[in-house]
Biopython code that builds the backbone (N, CA, C, O; Angstrom):
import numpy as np
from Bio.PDB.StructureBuilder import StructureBuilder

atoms = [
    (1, "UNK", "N", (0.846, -1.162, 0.000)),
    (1, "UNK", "CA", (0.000, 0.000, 0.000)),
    (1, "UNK", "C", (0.897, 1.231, 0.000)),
    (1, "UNK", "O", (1.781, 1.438, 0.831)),
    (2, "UNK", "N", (0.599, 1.970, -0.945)),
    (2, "UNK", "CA", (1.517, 3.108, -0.714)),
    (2, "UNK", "C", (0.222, 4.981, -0.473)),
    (2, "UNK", "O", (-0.959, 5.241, -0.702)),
    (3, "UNK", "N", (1.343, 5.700, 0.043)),
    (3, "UNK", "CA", (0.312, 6.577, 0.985)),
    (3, "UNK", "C", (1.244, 7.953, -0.541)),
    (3, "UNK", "O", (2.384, 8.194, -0.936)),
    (4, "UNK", "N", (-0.242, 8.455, -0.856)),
    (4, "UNK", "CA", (-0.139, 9.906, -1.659)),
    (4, "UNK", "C", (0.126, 11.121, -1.223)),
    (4, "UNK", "O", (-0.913, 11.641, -0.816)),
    (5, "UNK", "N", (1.219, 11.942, -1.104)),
    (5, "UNK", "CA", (1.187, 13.202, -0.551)),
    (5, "UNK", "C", (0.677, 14.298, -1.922)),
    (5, "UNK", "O", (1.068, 14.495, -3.073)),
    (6, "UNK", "N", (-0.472, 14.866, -0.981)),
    (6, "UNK", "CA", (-1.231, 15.927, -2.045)),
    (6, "UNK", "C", (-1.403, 17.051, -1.201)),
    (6, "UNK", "O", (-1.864, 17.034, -0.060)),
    (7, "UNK", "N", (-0.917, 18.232, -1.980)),
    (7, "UNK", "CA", (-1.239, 19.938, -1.030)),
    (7, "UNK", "C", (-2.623, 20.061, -1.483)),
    (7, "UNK", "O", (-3.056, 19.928, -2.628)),
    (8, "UNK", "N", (-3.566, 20.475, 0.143)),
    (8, "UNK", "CA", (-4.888, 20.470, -0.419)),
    (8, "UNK", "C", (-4.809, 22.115, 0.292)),
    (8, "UNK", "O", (-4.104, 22.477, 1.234)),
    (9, "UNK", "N", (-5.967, 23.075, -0.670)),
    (9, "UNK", "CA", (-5.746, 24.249, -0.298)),
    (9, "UNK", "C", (-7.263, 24.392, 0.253)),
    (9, "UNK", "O", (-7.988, 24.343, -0.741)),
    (10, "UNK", "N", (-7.907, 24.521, 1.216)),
    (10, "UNK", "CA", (-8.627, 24.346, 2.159)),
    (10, "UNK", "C", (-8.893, 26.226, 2.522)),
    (10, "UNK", "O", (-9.988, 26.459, 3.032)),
    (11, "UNK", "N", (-8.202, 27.162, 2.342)),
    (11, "UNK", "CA", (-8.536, 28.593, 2.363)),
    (11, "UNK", "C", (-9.994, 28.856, 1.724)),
    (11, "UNK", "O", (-10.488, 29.981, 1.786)),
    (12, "UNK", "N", (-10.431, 28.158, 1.323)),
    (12, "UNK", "CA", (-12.104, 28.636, 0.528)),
    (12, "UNK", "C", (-12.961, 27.916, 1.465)),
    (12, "UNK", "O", (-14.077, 27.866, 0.949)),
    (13, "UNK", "N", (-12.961, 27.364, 2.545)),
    (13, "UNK", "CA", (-13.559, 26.793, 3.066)),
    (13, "UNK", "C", (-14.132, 26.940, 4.459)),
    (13, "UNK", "O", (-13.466, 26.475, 5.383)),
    (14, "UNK", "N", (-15.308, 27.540, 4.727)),
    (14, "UNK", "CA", (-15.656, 28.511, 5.826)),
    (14, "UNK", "C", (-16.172, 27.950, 6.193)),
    (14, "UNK", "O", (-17.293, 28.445, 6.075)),
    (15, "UNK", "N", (-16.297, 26.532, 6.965)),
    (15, "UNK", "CA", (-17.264, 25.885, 8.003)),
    (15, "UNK", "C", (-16.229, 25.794, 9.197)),
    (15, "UNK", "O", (-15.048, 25.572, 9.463)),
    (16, "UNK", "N", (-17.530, 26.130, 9.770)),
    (16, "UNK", "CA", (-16.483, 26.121, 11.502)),
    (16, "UNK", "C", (-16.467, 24.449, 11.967)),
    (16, "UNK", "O", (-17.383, 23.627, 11.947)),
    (17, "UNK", "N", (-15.304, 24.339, 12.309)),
    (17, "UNK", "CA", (-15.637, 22.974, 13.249)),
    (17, "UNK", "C", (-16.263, 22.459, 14.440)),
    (17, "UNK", "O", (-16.705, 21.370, 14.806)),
    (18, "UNK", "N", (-16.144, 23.666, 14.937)),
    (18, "UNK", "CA", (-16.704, 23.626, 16.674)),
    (18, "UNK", "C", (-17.189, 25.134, 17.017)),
    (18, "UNK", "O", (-16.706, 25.997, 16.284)),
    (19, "UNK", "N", (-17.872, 25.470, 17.796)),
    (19, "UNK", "CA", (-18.527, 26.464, 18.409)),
    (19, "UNK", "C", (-17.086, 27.316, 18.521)),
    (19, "UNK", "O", (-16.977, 28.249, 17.725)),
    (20, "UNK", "N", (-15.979, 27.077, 19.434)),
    (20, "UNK", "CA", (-15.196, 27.820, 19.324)),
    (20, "UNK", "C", (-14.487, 28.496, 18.005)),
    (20, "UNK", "O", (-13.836, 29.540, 17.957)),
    (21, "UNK", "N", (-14.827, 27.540, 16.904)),
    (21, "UNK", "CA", (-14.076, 28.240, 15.797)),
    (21, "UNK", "C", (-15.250, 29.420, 15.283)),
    (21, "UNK", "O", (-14.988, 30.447, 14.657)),
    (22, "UNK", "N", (-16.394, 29.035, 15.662)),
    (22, "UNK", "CA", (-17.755, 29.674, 15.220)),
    (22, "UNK", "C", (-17.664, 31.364, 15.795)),
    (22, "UNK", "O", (-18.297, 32.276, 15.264)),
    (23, "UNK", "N", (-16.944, 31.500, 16.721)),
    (23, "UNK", "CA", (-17.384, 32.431, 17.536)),
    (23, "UNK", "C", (-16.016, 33.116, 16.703)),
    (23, "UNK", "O", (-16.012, 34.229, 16.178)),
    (24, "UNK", "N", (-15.121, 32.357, 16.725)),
    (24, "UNK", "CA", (-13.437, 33.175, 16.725)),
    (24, "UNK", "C", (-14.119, 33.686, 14.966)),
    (24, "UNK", "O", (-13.891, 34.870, 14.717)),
    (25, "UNK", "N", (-14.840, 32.947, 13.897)),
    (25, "UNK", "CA", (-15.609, 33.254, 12.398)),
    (25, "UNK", "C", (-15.844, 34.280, 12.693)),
    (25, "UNK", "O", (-15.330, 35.182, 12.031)),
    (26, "UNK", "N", (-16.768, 34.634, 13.877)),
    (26, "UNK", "CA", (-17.379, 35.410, 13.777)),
    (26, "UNK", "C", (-17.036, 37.078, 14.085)),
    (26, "UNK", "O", (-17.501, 38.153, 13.707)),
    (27, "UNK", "N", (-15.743, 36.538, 15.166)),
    (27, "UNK", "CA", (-15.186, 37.715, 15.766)),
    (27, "UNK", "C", (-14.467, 38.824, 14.642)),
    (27, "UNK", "O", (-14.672, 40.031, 14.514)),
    (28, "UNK", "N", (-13.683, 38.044, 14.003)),
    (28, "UNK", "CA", (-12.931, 38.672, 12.450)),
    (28, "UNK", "C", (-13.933, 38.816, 12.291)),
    (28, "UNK", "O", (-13.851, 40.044, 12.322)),
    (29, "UNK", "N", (-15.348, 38.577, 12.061)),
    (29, "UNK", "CA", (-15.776, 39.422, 10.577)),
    (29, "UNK", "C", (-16.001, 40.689, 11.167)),
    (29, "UNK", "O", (-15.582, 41.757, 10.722)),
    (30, "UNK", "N", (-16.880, 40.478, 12.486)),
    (30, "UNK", "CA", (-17.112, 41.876, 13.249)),
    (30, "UNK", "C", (-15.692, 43.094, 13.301)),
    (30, "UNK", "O", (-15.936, 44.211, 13.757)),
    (31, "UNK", "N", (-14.622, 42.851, 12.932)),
    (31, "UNK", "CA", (-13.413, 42.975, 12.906)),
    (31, "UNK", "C", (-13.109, 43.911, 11.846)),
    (31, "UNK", "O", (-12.674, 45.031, 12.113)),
    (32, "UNK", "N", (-13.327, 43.494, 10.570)),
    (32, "UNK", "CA", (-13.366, 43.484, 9.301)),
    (32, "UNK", "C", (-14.502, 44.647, 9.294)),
    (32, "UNK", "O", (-14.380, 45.731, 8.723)),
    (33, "UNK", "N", (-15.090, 44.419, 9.681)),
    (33, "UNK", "CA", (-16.290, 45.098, 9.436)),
    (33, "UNK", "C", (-15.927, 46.752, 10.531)),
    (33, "UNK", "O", (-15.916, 47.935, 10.189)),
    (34, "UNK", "N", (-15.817, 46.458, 11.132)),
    (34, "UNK", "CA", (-15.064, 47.939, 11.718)),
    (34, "UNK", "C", (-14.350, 48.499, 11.343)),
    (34, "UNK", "O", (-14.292, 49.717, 11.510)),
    (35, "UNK", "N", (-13.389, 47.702, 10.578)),
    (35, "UNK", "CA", (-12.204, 48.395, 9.942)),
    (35, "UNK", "C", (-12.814, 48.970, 8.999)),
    (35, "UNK", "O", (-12.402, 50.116, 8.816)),
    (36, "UNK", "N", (-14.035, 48.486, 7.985)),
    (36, "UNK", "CA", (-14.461, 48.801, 7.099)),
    (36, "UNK", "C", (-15.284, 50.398, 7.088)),
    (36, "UNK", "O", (-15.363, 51.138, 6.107)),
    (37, "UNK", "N", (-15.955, 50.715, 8.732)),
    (37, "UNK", "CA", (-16.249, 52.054, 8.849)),
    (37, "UNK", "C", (-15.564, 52.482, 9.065)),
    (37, "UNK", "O", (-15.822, 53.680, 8.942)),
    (38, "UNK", "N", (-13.906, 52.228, 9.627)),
    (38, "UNK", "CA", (-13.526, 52.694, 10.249)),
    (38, "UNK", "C", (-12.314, 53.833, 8.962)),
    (38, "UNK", "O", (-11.805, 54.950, 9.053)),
    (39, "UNK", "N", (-12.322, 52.847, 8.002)),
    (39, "UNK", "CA", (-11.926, 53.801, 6.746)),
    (39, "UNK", "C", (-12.930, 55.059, 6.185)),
    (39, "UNK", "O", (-12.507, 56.141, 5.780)),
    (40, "UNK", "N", (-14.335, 54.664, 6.256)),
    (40, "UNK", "CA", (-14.797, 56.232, 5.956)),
    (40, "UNK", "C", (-15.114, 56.712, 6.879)),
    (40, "UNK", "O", (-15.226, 57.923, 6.689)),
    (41, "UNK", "N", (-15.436, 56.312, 8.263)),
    (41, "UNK", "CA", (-15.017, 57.504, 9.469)),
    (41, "UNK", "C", (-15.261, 56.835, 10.764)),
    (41, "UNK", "O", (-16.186, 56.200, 11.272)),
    (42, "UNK", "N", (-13.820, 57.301, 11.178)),
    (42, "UNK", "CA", (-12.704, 57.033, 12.115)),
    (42, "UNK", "C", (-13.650, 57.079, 13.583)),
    (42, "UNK", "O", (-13.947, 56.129, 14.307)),
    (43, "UNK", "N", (-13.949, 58.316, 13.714)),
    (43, "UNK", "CA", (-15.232, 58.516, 14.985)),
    (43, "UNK", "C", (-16.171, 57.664, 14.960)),
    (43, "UNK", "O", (-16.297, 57.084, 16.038)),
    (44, "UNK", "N", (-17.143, 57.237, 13.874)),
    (44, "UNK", "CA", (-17.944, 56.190, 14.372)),
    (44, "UNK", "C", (-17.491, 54.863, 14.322)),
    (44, "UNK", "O", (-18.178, 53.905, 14.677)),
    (45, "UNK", "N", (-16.194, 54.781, 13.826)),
    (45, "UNK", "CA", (-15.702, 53.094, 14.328)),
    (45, "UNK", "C", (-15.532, 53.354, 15.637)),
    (45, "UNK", "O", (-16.092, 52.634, 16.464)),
    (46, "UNK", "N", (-14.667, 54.513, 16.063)),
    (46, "UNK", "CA", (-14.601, 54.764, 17.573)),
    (46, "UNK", "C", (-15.774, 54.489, 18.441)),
    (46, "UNK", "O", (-15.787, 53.845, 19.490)),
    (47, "UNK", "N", (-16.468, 54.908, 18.013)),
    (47, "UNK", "CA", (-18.028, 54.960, 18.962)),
    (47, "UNK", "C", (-18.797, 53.427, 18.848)),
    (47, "UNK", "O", (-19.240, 52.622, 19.668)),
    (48, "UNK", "N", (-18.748, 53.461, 18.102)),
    (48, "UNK", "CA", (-19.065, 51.536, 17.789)),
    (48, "UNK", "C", (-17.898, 50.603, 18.397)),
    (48, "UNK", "O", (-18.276, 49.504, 18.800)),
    (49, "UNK", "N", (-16.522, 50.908, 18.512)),
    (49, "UNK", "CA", (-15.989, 50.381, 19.438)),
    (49, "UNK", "C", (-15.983, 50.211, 20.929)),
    (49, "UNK", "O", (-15.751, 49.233, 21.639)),
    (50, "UNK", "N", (-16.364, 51.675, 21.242)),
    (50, "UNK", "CA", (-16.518, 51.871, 22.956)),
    (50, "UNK", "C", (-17.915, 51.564, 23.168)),
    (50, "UNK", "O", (-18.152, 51.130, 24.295)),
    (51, "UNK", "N", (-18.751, 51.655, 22.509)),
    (51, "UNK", "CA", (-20.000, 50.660, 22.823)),
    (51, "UNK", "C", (-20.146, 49.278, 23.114)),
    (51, "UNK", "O", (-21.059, 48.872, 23.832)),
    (52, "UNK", "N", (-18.996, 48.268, 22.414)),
    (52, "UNK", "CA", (-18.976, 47.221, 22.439)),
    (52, "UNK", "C", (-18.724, 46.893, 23.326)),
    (52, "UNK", "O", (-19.302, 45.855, 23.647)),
    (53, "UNK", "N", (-17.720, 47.482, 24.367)),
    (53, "UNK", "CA", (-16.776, 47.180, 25.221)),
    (53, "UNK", "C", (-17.552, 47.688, 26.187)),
    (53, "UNK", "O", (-17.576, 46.930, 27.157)),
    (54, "UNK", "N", (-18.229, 48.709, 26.335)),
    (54, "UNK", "CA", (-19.138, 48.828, 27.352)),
    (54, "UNK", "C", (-20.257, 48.036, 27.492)),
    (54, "UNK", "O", (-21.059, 48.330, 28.378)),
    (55, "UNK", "N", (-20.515, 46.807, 26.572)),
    (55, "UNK", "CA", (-21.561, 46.226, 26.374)),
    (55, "UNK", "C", (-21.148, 45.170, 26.704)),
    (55, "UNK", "O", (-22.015, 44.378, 27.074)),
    (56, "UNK", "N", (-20.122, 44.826, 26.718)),
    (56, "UNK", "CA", (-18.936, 43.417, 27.491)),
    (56, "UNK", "C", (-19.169, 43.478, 28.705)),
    (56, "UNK", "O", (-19.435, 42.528, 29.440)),
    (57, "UNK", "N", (-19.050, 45.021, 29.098)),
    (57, "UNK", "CA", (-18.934, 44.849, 30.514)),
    (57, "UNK", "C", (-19.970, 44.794, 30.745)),
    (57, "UNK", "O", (-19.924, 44.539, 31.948)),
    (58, "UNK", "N", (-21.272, 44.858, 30.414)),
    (58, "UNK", "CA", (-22.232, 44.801, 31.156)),
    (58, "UNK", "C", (-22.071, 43.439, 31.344)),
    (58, "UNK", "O", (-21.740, 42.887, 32.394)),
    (59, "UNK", "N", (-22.379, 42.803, 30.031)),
    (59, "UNK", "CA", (-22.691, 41.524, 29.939)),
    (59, "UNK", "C", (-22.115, 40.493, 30.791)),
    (59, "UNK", "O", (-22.560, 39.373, 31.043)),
    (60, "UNK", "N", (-20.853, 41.167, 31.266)),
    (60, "UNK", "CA", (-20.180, 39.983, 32.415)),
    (60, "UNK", "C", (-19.979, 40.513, 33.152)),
    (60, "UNK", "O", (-18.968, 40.356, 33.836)),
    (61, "UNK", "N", (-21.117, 41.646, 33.408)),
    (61, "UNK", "CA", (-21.417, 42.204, 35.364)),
    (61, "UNK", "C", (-20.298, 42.624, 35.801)),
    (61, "UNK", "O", (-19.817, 42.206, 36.855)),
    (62, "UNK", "N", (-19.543, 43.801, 34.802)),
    (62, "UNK", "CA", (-18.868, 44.680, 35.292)),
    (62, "UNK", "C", (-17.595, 44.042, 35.125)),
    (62, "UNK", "O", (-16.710, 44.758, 34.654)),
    (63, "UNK", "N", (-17.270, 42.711, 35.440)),
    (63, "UNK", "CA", (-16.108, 41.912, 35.270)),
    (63, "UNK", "C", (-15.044, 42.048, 34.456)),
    (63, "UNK", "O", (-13.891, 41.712, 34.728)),
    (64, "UNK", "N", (-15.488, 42.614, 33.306)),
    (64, "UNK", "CA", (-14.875, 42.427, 31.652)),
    (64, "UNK", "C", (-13.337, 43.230, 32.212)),
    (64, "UNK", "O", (-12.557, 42.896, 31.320)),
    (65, "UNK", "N", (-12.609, 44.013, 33.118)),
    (65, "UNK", "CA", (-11.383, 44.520, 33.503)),
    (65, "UNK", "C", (-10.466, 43.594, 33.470)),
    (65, "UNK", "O", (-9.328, 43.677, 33.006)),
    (66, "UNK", "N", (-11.363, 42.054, 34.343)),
    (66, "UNK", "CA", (-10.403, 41.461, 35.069)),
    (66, "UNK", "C", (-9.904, 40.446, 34.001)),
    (66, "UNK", "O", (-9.292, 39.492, 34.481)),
    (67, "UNK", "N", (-10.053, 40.462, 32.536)),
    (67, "UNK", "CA", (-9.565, 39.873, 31.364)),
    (67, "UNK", "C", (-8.912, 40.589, 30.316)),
    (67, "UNK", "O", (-8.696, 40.235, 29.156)),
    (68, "UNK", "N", (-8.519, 42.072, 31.141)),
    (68, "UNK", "CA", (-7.206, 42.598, 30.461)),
    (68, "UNK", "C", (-6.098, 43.399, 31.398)),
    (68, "UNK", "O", (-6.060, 43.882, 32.530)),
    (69, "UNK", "N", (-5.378, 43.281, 30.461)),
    (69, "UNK", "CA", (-3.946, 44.354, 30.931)),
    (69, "UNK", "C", (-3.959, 45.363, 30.471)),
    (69, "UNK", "O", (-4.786, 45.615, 29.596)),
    (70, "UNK", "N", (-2.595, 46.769, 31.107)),
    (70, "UNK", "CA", (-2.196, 47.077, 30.132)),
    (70, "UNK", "C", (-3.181, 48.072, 29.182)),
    (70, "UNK", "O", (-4.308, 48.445, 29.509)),
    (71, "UNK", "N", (-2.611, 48.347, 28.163)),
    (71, "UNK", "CA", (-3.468, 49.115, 27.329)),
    (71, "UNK", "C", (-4.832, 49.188, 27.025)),
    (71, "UNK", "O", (-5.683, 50.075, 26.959)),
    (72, "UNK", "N", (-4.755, 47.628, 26.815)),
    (72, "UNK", "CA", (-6.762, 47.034, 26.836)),
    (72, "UNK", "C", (-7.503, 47.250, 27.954)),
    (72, "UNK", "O", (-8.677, 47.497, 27.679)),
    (73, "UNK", "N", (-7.198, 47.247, 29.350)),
    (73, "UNK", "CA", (-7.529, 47.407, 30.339)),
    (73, "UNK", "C", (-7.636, 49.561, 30.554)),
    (73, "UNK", "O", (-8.309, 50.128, 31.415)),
    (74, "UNK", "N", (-7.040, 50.035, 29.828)),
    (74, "UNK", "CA", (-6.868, 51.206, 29.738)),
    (74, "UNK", "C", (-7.925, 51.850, 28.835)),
    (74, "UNK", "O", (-8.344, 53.002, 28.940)),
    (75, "UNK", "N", (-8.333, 50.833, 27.832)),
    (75, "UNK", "CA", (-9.242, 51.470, 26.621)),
    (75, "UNK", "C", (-10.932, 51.358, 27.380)),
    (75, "UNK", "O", (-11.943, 52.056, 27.293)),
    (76, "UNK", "N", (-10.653, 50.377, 27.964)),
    (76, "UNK", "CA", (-12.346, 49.705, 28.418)),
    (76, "UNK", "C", (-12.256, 50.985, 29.203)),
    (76, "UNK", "O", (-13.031, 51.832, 28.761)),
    (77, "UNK", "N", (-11.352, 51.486, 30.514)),
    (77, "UNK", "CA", (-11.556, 52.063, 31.274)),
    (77, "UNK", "C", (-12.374, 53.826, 30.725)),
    (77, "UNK", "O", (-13.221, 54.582, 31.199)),
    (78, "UNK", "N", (-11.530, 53.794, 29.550)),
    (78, "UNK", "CA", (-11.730, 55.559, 28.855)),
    (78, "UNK", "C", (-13.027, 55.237, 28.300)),
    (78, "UNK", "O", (-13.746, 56.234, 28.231)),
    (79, "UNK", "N", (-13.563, 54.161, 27.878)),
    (79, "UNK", "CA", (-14.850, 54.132, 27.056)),
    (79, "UNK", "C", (-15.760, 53.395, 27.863)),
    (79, "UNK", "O", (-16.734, 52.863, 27.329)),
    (80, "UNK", "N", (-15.483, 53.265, 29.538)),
    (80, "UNK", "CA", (-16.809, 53.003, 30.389)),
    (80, "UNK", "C", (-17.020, 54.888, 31.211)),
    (80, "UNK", "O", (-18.101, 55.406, 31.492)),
    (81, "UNK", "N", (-15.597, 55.530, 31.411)),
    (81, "UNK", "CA", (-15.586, 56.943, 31.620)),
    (81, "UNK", "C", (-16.937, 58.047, 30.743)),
    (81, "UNK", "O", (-17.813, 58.826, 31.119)),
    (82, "UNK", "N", (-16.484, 57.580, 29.583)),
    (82, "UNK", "CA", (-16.970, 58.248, 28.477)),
    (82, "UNK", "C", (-18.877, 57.670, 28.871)),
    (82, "UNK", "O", (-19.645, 58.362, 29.539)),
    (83, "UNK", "N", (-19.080, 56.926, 28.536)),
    (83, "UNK", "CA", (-20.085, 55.662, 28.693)),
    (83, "UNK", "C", (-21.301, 56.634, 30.005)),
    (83, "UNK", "O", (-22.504, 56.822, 29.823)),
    (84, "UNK", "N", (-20.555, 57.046, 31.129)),
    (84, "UNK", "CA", (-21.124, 57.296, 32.105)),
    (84, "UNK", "C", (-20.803, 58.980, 32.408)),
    (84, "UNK", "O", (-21.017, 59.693, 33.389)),
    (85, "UNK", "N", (-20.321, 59.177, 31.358)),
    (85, "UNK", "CA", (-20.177, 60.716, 31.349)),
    (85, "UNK", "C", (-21.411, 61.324, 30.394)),
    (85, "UNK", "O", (-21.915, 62.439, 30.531)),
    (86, "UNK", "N", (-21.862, 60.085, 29.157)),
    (86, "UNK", "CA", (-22.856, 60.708, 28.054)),
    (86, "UNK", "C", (-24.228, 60.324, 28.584)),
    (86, "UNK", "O", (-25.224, 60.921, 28.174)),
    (87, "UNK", "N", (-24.324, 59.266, 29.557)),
    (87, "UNK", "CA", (-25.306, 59.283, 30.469)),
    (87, "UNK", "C", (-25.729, 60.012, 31.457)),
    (87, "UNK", "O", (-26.918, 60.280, 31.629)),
    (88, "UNK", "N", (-24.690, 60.438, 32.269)),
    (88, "UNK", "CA", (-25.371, 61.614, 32.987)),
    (88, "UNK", "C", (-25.722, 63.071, 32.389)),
    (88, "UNK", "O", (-26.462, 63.882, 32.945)),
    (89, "UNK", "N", (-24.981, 63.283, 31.007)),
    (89, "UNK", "CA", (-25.536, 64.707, 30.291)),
    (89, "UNK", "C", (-26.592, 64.274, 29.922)),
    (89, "UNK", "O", (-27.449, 65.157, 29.940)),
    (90, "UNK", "N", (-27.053, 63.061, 29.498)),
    (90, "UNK", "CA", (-28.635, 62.912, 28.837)),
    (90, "UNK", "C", (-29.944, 63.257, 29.792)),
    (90, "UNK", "O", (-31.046, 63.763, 29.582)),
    (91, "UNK", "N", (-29.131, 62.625, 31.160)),
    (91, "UNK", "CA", (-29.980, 62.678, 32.039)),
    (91, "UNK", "C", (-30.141, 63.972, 32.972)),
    (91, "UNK", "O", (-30.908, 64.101, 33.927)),
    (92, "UNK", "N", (-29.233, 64.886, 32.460)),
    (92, "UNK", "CA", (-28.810, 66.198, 33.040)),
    (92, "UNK", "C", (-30.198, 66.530, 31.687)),
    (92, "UNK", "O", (-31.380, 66.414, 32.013)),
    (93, "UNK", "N", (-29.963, 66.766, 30.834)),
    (93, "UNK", "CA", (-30.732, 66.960, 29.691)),
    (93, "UNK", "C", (-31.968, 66.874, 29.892)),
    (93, "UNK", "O", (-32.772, 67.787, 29.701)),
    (94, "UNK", "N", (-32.219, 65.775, 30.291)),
    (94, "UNK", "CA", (-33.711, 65.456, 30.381)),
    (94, "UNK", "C", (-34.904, 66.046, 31.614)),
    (94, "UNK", "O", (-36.129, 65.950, 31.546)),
    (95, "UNK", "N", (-33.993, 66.726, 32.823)),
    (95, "UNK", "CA", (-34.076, 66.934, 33.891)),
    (95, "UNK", "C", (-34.427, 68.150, 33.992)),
    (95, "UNK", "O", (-35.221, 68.458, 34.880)),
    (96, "UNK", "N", (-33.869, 69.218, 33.020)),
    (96, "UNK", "CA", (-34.071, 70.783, 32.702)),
    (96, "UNK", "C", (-35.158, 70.842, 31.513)),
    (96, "UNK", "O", (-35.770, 71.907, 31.588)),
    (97, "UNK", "N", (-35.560, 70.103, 30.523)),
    (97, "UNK", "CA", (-36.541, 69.908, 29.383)),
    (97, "UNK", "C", (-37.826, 70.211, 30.159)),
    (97, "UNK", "O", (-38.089, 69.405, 31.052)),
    (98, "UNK", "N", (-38.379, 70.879, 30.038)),
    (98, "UNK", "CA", (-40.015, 71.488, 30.822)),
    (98, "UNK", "C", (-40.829, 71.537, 29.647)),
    (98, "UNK", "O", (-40.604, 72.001, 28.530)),
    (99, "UNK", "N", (-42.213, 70.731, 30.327)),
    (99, "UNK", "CA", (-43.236, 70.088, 29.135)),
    (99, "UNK", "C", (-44.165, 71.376, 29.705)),
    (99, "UNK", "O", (-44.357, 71.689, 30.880)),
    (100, "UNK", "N", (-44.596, 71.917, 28.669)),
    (100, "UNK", "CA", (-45.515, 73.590, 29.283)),
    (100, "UNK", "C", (-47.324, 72.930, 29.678)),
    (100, "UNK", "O", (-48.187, 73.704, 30.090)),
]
sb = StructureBuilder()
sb.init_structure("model")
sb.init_model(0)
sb.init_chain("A")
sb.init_seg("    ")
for serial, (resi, resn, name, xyz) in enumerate(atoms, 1):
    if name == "N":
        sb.init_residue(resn, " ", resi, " ")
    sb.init_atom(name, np.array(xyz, "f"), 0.0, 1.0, " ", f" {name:<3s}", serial, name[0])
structure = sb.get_structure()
């Protein structure tokens, strides 16, 4: 019996194997896709970024710090700042608005 070595090129081929590859699919595209506003404007990739990350943290009850360092741990911090700075002007906002 003899065994065939063949280069198979497998790059066209987008099925995930497991949930984990499903999620990591999914993460690049969301990825891709930021970059993609983020070429015609820079501010709302920004803002769509610090949303996300403030939306992490909710989602894991504030937690989301204790899974970075460092710079990343620095970005969440400026865009939960920000996060709770545009909330209290709304609500500053809403507070002075008088219905006649």
């Amino acid at each position: 019996m003899t065994t065939i070595d063949c280069a198979v090129d497998d790059s066209d081929i987008d099925v995930p194997i497991d949930d984990r590859d499903e999620g990591e699919r999914q993460a690049l595209e969301l990825a891709h896709r930021i970059r993609l506003v983020a070429v015609q404007d820079p501010e709302q990739a920004q803002r769509l970024v610090d949303e996300l990350i403030v939306a992490l943290d909710a989602a894991m009850g504030g937690t989301f710090s204790e899974h970075l360092d460092g710079d990343a741990r620095a970005v969440l911090e400026r865009a939960l700042v920000k996060s709770k700075n545009a909330t209290e002007r709304a609500f500053h906002r809403a507070e002075t608005v008088r219905v006649p």
